[in-house]
N, C-alpha and C positions, 0 to 999 in steps of 0.2 A: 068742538073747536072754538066756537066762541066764546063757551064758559071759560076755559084758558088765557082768552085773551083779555075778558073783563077781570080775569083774576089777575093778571097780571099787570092791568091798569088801576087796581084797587090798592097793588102794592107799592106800583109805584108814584102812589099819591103822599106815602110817608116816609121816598126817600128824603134825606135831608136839599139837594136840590133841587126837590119838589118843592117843599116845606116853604124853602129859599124863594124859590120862586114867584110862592103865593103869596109870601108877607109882600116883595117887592111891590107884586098887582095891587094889593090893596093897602101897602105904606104901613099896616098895624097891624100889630100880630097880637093874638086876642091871648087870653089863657090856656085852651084847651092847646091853641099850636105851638104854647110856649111848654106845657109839661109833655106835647110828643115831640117836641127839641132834645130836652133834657131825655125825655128816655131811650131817645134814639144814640144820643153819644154815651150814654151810661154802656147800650148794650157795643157799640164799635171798640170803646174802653176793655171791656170783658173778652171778645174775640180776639183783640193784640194780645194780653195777658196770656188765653189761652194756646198762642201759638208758641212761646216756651216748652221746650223741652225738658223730660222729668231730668236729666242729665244736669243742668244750667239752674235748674231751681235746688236742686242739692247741693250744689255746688257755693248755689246763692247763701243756703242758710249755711255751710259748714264756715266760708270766709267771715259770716255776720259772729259767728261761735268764738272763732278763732280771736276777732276782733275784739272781743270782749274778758275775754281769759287774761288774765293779769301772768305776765310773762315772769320766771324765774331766773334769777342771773345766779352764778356757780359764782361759791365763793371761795377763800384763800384755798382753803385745805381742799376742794374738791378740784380745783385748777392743777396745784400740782401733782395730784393721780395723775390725770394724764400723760405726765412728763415721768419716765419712771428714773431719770438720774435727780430732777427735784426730789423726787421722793425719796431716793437715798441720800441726799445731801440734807433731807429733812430728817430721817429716820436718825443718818450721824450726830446734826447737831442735837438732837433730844440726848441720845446717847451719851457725847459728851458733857452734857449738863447734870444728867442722872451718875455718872462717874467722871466726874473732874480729878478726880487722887488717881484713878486707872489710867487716864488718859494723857495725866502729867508725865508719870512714872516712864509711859512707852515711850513718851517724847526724849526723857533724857535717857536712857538706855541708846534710841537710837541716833539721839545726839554724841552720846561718850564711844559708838562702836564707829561712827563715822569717824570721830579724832584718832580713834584708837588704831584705826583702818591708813591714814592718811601718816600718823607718826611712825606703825611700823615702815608703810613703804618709803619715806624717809630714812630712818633705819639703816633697812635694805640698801640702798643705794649709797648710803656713807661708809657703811659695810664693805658694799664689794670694791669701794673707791680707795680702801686703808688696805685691801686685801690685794688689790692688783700694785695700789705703789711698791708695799714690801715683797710683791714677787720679784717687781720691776729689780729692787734692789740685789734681790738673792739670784737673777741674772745674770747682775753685772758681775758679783762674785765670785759666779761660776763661768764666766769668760772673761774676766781681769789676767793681766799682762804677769811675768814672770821679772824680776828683777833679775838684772845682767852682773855678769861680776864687777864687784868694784860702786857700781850704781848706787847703791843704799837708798837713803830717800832723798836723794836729787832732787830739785827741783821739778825742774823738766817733768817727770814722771809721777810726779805729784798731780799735774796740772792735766794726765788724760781722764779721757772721758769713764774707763772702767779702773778699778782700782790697781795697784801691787800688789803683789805678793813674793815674798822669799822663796817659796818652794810653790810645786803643785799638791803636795798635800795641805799644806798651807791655805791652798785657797779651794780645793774639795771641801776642806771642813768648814770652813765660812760658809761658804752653799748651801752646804746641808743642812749648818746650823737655822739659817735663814728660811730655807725649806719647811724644814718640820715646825718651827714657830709659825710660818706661815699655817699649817693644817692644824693647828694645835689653838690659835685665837681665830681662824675664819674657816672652821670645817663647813664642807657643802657646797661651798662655794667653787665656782670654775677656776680663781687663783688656785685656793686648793688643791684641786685636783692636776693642773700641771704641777704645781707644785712635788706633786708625788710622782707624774711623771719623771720630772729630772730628778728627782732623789732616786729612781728605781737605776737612771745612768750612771748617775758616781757611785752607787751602790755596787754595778758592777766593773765598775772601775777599780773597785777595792777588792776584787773579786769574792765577795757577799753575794754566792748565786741566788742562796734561798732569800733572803731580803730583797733583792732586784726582783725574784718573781712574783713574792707575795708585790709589791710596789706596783706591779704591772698589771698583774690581776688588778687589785683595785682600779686601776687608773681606766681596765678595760669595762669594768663593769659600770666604769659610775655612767651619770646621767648623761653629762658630758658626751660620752665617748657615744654614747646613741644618739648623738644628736651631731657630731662632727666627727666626719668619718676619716680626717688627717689624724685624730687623737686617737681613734681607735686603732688609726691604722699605726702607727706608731707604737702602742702598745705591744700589739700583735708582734712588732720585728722584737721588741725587748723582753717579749717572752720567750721569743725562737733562743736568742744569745745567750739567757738564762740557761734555760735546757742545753743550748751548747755546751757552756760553762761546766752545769752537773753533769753532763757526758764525759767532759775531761777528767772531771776531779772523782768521778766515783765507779770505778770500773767492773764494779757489778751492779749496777743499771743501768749502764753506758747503752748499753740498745734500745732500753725502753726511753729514755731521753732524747734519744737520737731520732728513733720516732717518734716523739713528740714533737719536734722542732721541726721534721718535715711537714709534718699535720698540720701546724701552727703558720708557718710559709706557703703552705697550701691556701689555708685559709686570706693569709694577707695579700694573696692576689685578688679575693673578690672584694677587694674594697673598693667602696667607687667612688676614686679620686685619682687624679690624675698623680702617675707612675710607680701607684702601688702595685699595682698586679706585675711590671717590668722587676722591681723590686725584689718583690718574691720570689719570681723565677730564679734570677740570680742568687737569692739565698738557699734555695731549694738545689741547685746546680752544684753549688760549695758544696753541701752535705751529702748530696749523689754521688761528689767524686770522693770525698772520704772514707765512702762506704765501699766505694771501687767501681759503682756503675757508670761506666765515662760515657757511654754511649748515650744513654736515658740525660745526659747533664751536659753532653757537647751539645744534645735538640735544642734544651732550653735555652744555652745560652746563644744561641744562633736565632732563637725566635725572638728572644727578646732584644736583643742588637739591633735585628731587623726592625720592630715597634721601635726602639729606642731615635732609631739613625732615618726615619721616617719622614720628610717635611712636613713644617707644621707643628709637629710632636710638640706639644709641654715638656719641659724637663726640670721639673721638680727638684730632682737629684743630679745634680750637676756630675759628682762624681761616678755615677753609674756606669754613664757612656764609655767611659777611660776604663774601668775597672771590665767590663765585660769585652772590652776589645783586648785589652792584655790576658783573659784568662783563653779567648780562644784562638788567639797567635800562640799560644802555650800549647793548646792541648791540639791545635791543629791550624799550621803555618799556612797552608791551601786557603783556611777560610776566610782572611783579609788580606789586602796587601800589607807588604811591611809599612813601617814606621820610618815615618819622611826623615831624614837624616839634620840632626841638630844644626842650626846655621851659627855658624862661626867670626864673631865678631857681631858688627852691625850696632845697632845701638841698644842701651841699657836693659831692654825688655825683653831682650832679643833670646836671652838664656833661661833657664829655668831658675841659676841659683842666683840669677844677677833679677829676677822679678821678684819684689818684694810681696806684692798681691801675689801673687801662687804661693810665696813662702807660708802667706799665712793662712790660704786655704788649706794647704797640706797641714800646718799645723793644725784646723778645727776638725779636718777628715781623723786625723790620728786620735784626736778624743775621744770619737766620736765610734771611731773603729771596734768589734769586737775585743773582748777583756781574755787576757793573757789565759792560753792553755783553748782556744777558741782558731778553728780556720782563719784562716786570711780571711 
């Protein structure tokens, strides 16, 4: 025990506040205490050193590495790798440089298809802009006024809005003329195609059945007519009339026509537009009772009156209404009441022959009406 303790007063003779403390006692610190100074901080220097972690000393030299490694900057062409639309807008321009004559060439190809693109639809549209005036005109043609006896070319009559004419063939063949010029400088076109519509009417106006139907065919097939279901459905009736027509004129295939034209009115009721299907029934009901089926032809036209006489109803066909109330006070007096009794006197409109407006819808109905050797 005591050797411990002298031991441990022998060591602490060269802590440094030992050391410290004997130079103070005796003011001068000689040589020997001056190089166990020095060795004493040499070794407290080594113990701090040595309390780094291997973690902190590698870490020391890898930052000292890095520190000294001469850094690499990316230049032009490895910048735009990165970006890969740079690199196709670089890939292009090389491209363009390497064929400047290829690259001209595409430019004005799709410069001249751009014009070329831009003048037809100009074209087009001056096209169908020459093709609807001279329908416009072959129109009024075909609904121009009749000169009256005596009239000639009067003034007055001069000055309306559709033309004269001397006769009604007179102004059929203007129409027509007008018609078929029309399909003959703007085939394709929607003018066109009514246009052959109303040629398929005066057609059987002239009674040219087979002309009206080939007319009608067409007018049902074209593009038009699958895209606006008033032309097709129009069609449809002027092919029934047709077929009526050859039913008349040709009495060995008067039944297969006759079938045809109910087929055909069959058909024209599923058009969907407002008062084809009414339409068709009544035309269908005409050719029921011709054939002698009154029963099958009083339904229809009893169903159809009903839709027709309906509030609200569209009426398309003005004349329909009237036309299927007169055919079934005909074929069966029970199924309306009668017809209110004409008033007598009264003022100017008051009469059928004293209204000028009904004179002249009757007159467009009668144009308009099935062609001679054809039902009511």
């Amino acid at each position: 025990m005591p050797d411990d303790e002298q031991k441990k007063s022998d060591d602490d003779k060269f802590l440094p506040e030992a050391i410290a403390a004997r130079v103070d006692k005796i003011g001068l610190e000689t040589e020997s205490d001056r190089v166990a100074r020095e060795e004493e901080q040499k070794l407290l220097a080594r113990r701090k050193q040595q309390k780094k972690g291997g973690l902190e000393a590698a870490a020391s030299k890898r930052l000292a590495k890095i520190g000294e490694t001469a850094v690499k900057r990316p230049t032009a062409g490895q910048s735009t790798a990165a970006d890969p639309l740079l690199d196709r807008l670089s890939l292009a321009r090389k491209w363009i440089g390497l064929h400047r004559a290829t690259f001209a060439g595409v430019i004005t190809v799709v410069v001249l298809a751009a014009s070329a693109l831009g003048g037809w639809a100009y074209w087009q549209d001056r096209r169908q802009g020459d093709a609807s005036m001279l329908l416009g005109r072959a129109f009024a043609d075909d609904h121009g006024h009749l000169a009256s006896k005596g009239e000639g070319d009067d003034e007055g009559a001069t000055r309306q809005l559709y033309p004269t004419f001397r006769s009604a063939s007179e102004r059929r063949e203007a129409a027509l003329t007008k018609y078929r010029l029309l399909q003959t400088k703007y085939p394709g076109t929607g003018a066109a195609i009514l246009a052959r519509l109303e040629e398929g009417a005066l057609l059987l106006d002239t009674g040219d059945a087979k002309g009206a139907l080939a007319a009608y065919e067409d007018a049902k097939n074209s593009s038009l007519a699958q895209a606006d279901p008033e032309v097709r459905g129009r069609a449809l009736e002027g092919i029934g009339f047709a077929d009526e027509l050859l039913a008349a004129h040709d009495g060995a295939t008067k039944e297969k026509h006759v079938e045809d034209a109910l087929a055909v009115y069959r058909k024209l009721q599923t058009v969907e537009a407002d008062g084809f299907k009414e339409l068709g029934m009544y035309h269908e009901a005409r050719v029921l009772l011709e054939k002698g089926d009154t029963t099958r032809a009083l339904e229809l036209l009893k169903e159809a009156n009903k839709r027709v006489s309906e509030p609200g109803t569209k009426r398309p066909f003005a004349y329909l209404q009237f036309a299927l109330e007169d055919r079934l006070r005909e074929l069966d007096p029970s199924a309306l009441p009668p017809k209110a009794p004409r008033p007598v006197g009264g003022s100017a409109g008051a009469n059928l022959e004293d209204n000028p407006k009904l004179q002249e819808l009757i007159r467009q109905l009668q144009q308009k009406r099935p062609a001679p050797g054809t039902s009511p």
